[in-house]
Each structure stands twice: as structure tokens, then as C-alpha cells.
DSSP file (Angstrom, degrees, kcal/mol; ACC not computed):
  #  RESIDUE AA STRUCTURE BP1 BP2  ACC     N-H-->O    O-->H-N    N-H-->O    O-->H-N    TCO  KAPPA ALPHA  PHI   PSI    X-CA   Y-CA   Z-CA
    1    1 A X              0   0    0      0, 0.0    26,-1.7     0, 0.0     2,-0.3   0.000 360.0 360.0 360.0 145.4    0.6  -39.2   45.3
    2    2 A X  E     -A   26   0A   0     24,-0.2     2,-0.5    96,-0.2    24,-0.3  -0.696 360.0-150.9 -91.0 138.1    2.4  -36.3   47.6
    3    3 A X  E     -A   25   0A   0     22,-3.8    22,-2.3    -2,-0.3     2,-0.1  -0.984  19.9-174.3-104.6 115.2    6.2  -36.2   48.3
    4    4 A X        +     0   0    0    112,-0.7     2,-0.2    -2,-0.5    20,-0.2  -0.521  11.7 170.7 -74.3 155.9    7.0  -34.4   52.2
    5    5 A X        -     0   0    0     18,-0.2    18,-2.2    16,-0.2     2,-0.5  -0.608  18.0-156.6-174.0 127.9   10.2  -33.8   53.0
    6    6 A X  E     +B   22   0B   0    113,-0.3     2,-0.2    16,-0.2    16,-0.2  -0.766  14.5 175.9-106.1 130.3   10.4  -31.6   56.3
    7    7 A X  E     +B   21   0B   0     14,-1.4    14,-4.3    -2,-0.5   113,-0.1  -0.817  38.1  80.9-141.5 172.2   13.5  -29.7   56.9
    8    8 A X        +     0   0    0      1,-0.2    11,-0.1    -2,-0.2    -1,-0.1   0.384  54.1 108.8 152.2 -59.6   14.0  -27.2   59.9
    9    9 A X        +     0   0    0     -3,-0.1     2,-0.2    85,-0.1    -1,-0.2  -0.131  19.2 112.0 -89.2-162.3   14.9  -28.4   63.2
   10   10 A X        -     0   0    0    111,-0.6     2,-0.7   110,-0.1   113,-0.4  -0.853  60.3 -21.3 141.7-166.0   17.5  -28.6   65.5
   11   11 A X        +     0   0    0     -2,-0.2     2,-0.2   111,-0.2   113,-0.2  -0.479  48.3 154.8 -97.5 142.2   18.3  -27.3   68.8
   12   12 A X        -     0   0    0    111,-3.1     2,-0.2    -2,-0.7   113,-0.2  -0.850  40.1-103.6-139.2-172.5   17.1  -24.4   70.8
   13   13 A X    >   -     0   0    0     -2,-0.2     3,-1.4   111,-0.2   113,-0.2  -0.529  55.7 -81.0-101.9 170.8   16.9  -23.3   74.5
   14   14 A X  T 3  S+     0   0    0    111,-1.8    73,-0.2     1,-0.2    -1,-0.2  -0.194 122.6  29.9 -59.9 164.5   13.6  -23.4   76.4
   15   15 A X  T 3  S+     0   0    0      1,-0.2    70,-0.6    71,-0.1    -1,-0.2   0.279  94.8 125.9  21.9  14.2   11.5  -19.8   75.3
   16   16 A X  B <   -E   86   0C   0     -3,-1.4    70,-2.4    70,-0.5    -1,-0.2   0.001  58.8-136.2 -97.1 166.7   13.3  -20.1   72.2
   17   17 A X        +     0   0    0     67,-0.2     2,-0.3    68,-0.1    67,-0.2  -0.816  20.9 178.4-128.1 166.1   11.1  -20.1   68.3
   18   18 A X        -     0   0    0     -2,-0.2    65,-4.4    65,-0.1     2,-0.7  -0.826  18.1-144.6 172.3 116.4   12.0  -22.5   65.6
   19   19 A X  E     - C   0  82B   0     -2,-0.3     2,-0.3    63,-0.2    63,-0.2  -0.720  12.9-152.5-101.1  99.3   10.0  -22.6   62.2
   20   20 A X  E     - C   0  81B   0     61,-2.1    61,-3.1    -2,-0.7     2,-0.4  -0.463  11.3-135.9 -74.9 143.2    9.6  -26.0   60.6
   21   21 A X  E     -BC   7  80B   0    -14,-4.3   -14,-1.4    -2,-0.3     2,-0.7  -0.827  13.4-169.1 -94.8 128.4    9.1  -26.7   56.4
   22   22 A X  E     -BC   6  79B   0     57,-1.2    57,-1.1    -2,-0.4     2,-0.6  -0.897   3.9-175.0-106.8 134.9    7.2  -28.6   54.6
   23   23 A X  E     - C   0  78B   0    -18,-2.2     2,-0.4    -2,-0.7    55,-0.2  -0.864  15.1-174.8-104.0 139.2    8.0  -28.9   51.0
   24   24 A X        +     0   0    0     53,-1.6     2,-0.3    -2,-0.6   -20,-0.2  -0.977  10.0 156.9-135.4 129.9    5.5  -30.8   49.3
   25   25 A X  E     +A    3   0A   0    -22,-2.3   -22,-3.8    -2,-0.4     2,-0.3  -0.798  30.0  78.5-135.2-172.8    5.2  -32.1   45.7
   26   26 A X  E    S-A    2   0A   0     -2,-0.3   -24,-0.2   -24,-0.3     3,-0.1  -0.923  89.0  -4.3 126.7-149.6    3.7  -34.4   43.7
   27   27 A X  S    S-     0   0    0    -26,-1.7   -24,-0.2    -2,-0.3     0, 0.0  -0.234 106.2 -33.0 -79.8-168.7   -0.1  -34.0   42.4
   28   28 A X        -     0   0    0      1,-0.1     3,-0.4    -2,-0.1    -1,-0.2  -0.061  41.6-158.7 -70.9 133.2   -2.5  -31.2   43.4
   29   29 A X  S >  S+     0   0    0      1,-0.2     3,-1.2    -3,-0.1    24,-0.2   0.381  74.7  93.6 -66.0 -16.5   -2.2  -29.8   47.0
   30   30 A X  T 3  S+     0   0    0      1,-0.2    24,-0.2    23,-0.1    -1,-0.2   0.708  82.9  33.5 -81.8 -15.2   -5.6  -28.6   46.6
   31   31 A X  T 3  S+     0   0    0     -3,-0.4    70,-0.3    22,-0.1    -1,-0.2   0.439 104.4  91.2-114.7  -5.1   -7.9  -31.2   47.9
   32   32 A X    <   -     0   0    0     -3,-1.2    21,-1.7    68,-0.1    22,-0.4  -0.399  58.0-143.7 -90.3 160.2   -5.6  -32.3   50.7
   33   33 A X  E     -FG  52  99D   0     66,-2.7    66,-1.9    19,-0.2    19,-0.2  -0.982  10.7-153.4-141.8-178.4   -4.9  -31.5   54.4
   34   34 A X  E     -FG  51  98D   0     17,-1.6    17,-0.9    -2,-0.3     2,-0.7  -0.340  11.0-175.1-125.8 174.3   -1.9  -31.5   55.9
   35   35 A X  E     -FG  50  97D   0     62,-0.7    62,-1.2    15,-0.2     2,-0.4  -0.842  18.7-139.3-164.8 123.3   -1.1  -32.1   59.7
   36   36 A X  E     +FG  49  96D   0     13,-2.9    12,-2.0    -2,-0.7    13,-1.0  -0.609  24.5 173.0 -56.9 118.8    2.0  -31.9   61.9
   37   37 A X  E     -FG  47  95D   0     58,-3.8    58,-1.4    -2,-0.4     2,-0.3  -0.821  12.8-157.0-129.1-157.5    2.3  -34.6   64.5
   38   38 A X  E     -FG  46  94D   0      8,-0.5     8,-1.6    -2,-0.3     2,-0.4  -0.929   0.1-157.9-172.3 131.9    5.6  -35.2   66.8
   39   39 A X  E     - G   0  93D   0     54,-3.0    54,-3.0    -2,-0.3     2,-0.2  -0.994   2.1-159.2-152.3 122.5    6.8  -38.1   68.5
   40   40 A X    >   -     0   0    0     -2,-0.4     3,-1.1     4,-0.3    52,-0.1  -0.642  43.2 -73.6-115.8 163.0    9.1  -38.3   71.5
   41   41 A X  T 3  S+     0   0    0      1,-0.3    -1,-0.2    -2,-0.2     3,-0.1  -0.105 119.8   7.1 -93.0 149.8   11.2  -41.4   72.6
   42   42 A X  T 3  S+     0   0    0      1,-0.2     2,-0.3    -3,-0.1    -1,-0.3   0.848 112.6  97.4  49.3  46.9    9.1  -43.9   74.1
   43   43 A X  S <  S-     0   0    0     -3,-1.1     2,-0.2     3,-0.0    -1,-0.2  -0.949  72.2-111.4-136.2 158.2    5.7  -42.2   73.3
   44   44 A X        -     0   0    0     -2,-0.3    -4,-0.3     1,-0.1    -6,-0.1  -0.430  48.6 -71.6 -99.2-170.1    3.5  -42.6   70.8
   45   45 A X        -     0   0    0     -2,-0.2     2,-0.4    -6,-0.1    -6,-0.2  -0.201  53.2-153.3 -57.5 136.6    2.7  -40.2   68.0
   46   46 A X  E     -F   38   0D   0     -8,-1.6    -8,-0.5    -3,-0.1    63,-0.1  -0.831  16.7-109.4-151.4 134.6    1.0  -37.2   68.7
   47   47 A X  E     +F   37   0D   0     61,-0.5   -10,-0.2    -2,-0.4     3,-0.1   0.087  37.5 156.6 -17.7 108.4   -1.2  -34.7   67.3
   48   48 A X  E     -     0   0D   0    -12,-2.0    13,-2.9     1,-0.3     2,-0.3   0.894  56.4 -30.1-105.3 -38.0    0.2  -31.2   66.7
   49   49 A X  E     -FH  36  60D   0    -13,-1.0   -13,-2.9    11,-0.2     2,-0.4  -0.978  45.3-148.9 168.6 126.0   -1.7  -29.2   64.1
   50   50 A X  E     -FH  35  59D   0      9,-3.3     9,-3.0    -2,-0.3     2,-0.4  -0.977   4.8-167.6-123.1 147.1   -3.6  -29.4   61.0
   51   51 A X  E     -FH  34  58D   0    -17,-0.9   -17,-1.6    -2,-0.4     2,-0.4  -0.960  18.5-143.3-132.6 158.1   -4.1  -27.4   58.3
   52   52 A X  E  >  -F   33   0D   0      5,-4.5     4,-1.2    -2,-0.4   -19,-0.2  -0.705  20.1-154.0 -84.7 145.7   -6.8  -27.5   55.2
   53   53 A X  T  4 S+     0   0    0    -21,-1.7    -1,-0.2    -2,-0.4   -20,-0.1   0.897  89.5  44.2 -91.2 -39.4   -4.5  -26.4   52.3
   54   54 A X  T  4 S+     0   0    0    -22,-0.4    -1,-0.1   -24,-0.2    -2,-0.1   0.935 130.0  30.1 -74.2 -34.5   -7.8  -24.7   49.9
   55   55 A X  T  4 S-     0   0    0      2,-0.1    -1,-0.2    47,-0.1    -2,-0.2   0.726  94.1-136.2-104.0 -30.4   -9.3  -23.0   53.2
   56   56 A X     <  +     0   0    0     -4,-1.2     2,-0.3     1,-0.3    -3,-0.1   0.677  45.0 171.2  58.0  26.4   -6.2  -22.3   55.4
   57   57 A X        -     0   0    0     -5,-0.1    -5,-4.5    45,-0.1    -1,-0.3  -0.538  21.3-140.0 -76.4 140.2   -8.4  -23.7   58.1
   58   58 A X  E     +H   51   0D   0     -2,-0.3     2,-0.5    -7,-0.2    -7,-0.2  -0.860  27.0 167.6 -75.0 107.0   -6.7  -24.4   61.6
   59   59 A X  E     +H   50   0D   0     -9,-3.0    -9,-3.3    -2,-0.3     2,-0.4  -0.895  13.9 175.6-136.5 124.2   -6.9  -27.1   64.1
   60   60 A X  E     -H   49   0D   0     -2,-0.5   -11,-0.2   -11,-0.2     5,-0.2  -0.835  28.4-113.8-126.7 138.2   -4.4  -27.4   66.8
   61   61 A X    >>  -     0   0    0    -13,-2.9     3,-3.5    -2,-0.4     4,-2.1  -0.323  35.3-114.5 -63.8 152.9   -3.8  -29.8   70.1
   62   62 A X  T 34 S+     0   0    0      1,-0.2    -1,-0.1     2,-0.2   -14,-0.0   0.741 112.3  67.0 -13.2 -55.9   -4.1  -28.2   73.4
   63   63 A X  T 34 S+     0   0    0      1,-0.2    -1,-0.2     3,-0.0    -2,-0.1   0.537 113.3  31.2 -76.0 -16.5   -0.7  -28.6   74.3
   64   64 A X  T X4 S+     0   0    0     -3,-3.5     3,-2.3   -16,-0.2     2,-0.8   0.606  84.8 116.8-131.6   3.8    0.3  -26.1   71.4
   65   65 A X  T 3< S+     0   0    0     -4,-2.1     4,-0.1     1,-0.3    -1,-0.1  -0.526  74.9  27.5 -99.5 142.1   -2.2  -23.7   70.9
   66   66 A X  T 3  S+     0   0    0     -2,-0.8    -1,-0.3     2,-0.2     3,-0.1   0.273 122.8  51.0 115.8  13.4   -1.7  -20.6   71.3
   67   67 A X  S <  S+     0   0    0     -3,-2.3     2,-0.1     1,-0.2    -2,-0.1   0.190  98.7  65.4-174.7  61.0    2.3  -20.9   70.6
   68   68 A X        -     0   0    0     15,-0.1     2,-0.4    18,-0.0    -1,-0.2  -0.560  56.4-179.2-164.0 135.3    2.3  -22.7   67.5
   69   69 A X  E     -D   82   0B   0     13,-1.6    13,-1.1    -2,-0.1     2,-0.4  -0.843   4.3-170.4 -99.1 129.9    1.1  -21.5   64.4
   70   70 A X  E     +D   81   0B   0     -2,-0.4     2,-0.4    11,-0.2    11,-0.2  -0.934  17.4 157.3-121.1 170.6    1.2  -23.5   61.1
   71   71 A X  E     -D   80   0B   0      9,-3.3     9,-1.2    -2,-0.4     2,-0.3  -0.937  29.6-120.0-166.3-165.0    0.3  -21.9   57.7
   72   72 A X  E     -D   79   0B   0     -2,-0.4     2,-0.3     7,-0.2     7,-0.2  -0.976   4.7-157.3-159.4 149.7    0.9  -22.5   54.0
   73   73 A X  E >>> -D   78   0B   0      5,-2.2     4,-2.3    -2,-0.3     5,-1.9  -0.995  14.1-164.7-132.6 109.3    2.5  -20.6   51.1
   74   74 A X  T 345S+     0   0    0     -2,-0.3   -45,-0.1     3,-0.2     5,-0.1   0.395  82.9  62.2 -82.1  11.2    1.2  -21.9   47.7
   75   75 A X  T 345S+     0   0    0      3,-0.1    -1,-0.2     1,-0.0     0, 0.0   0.375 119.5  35.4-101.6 -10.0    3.6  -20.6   45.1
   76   76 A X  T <45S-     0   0    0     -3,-0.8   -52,-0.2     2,-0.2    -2,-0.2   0.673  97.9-137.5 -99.3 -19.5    6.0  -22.8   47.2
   77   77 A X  T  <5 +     0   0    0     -4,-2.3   -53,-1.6     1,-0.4     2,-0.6   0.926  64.2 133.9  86.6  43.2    3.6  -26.0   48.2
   78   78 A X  E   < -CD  23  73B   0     -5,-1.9    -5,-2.2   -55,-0.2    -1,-0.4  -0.971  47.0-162.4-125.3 140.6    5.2  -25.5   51.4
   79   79 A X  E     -CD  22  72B   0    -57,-1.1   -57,-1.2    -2,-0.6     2,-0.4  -0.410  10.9-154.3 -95.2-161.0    3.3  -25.5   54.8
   80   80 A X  E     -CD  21  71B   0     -9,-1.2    -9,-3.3   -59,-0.2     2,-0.8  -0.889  10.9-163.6-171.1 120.4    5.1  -24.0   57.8
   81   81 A X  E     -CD  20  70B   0    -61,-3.1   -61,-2.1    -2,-0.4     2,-1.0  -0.775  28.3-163.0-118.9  93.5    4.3  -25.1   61.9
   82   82 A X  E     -CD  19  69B   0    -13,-1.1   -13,-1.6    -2,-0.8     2,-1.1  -0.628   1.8-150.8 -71.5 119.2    6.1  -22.0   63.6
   83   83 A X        +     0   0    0    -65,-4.4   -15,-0.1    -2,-1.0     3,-0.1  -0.665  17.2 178.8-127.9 132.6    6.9  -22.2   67.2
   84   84 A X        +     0   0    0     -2,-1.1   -67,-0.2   -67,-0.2   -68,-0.2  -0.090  64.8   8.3 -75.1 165.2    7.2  -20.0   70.0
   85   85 A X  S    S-     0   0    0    -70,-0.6     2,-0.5     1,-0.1   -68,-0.1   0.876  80.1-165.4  37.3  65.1    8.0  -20.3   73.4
   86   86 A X  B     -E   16   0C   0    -70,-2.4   -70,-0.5   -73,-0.2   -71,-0.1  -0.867   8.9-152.2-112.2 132.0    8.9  -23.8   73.3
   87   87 A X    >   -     0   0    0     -2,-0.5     3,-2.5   -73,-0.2     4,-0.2  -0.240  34.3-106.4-165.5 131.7    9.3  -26.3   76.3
   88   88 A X  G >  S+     0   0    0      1,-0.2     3,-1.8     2,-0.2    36,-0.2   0.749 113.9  76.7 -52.8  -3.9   11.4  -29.3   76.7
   89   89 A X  G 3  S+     0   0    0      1,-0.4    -1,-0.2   -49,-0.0   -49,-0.0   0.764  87.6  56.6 -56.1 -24.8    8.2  -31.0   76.4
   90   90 A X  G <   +     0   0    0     -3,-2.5    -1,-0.4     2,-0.0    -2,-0.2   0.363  69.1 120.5-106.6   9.9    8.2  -30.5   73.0
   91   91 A X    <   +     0   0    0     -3,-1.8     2,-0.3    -4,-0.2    32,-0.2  -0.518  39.8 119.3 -66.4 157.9   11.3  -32.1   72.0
   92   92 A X  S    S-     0   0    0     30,-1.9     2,-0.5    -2,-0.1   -52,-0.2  -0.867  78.8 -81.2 160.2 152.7   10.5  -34.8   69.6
   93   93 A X  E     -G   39   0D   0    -54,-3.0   -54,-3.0    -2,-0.3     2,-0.5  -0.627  54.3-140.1 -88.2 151.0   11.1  -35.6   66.3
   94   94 A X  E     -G   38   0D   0     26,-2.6     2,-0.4    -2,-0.5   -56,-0.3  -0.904  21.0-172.4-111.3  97.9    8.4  -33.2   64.2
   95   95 A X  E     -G   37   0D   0    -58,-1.4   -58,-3.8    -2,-0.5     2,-0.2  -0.956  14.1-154.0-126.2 144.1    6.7  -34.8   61.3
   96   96 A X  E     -G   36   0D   0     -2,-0.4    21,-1.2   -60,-0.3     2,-0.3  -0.566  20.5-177.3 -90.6 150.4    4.2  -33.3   58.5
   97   97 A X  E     -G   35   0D   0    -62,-1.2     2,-0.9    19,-0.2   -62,-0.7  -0.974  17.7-139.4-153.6 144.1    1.7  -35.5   56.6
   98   98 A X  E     -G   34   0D   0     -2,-0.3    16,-0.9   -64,-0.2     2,-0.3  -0.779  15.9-178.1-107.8 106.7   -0.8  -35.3   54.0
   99   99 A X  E     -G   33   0D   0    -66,-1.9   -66,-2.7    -2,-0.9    14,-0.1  -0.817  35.5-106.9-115.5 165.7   -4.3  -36.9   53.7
  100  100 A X  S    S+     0   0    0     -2,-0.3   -68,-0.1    12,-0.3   -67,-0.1  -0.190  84.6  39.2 -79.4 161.9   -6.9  -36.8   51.0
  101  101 A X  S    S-     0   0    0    -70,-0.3   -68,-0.1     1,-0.1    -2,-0.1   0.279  76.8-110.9  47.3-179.7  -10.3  -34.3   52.0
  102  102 A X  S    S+     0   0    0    -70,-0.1     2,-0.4   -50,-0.1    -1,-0.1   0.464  70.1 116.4-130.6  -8.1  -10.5  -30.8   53.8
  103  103 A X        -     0   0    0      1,-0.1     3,-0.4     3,-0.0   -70,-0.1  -0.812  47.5-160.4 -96.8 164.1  -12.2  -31.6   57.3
  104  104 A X  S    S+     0   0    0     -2,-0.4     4,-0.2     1,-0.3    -1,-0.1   0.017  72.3  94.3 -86.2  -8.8  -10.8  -31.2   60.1
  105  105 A X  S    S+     0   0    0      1,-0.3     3,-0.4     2,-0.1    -1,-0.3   0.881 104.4  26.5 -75.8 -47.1  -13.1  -33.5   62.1
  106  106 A X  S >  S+     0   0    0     -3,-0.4     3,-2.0     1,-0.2     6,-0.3   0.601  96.4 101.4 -96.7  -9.4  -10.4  -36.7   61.5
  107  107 A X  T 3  S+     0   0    0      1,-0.3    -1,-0.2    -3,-0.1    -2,-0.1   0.531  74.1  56.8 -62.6 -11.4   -7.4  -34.3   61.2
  108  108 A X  T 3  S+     0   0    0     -3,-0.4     2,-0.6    -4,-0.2   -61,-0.5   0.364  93.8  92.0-113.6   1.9   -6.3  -35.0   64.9
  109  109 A X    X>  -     0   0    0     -3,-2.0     3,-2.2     1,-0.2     4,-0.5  -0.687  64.6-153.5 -93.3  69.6   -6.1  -39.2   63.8
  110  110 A X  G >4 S+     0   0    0     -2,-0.6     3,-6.0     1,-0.3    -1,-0.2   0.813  88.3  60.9 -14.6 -74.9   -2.8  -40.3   62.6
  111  111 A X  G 34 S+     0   0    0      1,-0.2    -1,-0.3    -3,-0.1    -5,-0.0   0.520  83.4  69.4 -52.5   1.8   -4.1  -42.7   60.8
  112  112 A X  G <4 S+     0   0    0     -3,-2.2     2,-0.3    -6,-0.3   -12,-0.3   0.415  84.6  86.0 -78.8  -0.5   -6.1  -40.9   58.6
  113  113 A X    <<  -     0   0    0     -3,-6.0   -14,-0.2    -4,-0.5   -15,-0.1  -0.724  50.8-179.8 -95.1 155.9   -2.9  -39.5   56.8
  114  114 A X        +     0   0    0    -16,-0.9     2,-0.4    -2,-0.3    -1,-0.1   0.132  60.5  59.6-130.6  30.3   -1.8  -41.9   54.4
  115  115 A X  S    S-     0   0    0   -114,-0.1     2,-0.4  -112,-0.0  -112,-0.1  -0.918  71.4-159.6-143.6 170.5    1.6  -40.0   52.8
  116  116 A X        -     0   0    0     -2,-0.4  -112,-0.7  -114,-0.2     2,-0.4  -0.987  17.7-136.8-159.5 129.4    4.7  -39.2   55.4
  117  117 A X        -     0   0    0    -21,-1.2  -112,-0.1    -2,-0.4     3,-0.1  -0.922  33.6-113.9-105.9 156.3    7.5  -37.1   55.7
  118  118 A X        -     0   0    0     -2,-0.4     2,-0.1  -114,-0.1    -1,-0.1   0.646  59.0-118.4 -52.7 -19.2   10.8  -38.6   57.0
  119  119 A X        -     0   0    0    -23,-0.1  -113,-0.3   -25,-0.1     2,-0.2  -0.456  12.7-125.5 115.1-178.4   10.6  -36.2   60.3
  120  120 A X        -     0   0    0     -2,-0.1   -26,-2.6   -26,-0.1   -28,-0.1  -0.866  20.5-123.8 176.6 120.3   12.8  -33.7   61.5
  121  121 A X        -     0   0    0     -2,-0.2  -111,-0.6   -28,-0.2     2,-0.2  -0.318  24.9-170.9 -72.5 172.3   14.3  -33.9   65.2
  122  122 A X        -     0   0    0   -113,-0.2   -30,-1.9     2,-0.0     2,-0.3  -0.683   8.2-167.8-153.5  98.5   13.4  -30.3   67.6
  123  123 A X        -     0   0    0   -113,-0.4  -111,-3.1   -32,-0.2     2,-0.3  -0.762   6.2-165.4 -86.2 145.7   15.4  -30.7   70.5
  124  124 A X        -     0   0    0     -2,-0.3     2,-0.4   -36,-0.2  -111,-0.2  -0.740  12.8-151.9-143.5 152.1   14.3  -27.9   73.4
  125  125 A X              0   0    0     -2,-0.3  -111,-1.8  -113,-0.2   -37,-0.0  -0.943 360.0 360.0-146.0 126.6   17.1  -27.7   76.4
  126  126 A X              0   0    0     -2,-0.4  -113,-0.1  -113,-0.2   -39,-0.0   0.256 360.0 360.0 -46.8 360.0   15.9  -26.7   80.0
């Protein structure tokens, strides 16, 4: 089993950056990948970003690519969803999550993750 715990947010103004953590422990990182999603009050959950942890393959929603980046550092287990240029759209509390295989073809599913971090709010002001 994986332990998240996403640390990180807070508030910034609209064109503002703001680099979210994931710290991840448990057993081996190696088979997993690991995927941002974000959920804003009264909305459901939604897909930001995955990444495959062995491959450092990418897959990101619409709505953020091309100004959010995520990546992974493996001497810390940590992934990382930077973002730039960031919108009120995008407040919403920010959580990373870890499921078992490396494509990307289900990555965009919430329900395919089966481990959770507690979230982290990212509030964006106009």
C-alpha cells in the first residue's frame, strides 16, 4: 500500500505559480502511476494530470496543459504538479493519487486510483 500526503497550497493572485507536493511512501513507487485531480465546491472531481512514475510519461486535461507541469523526483518519492499562470478557475482543493500499472489510457478516471491523499486547498483571487 502507498501513503500521499500533499502539502503546498494556498493562496495566490490570478497569473500567479504555485508548486504542489506529493510525498509518497509505502511499497515500491515503481509500478504505479500517479495523477492529480482537483475538485471545486459543488463540482465533481476532475482530472488534472498524470504521471507514470518508471517512464515519466505525461498525460494532462485540456484545461491545464500547457501551464501545468507535473514531474517526479525519486530519491524523494515525491511527484510535483507545478502551476503557472493560474486562473480562478482553478481554485479547488488539489489532490494526488496513486493507482497500480503504467498506462495512461485509464489515467484520466478517478476511479481507477485506489490510494488518496487528503487534498490541499489552491485558492486563485481575480
Amino acid at each position: 500500500q502507498v501513503q500521499l500526503v500533499e502539502t503546498g497550497g494556498g493562496l495566490v493572485q490570478a497569473g500567479g505559480s504555485l508548486r504542489l507536493s506529493c510525498a509518497a511512501s509505502g511499497r515500491t513507487r515503481w509500478y504505479y502511476t500517479m495523477g492529480w485531480f482537483r475538485q471545486a465546491p459543488g463540482k465533481e472531481r476532475e482530472f488534472v494530470g498524470a504521471i507514470v512514475w518508471s517512464s515519466g510519461l505525461t498525460v494532462y486535461s485540456d484545461s491545464v496543459k500547457g501551464r501545468f507541469t507535473i514531474s517526479r523526483e525519486s530519491a524523494k518519492n515525491t511527484v510535483y504538479l507545478q502551476m503557472a499562470n493560474l486562473k480562478p478557475e482553478d481554485t479547488a482543493v488539489y489532490y494526488c493519487a496513486a493507482r497500480s500499472g503504467t498506462s495512461t489510457s485509464d489515467a484520466t478516471t478517478s476511479g481507477e486510483y485506489n490510494t488518496w491523499g487528503q487534498g490541499t486547498q489552491v485558492t486563485v483571487s481575480s
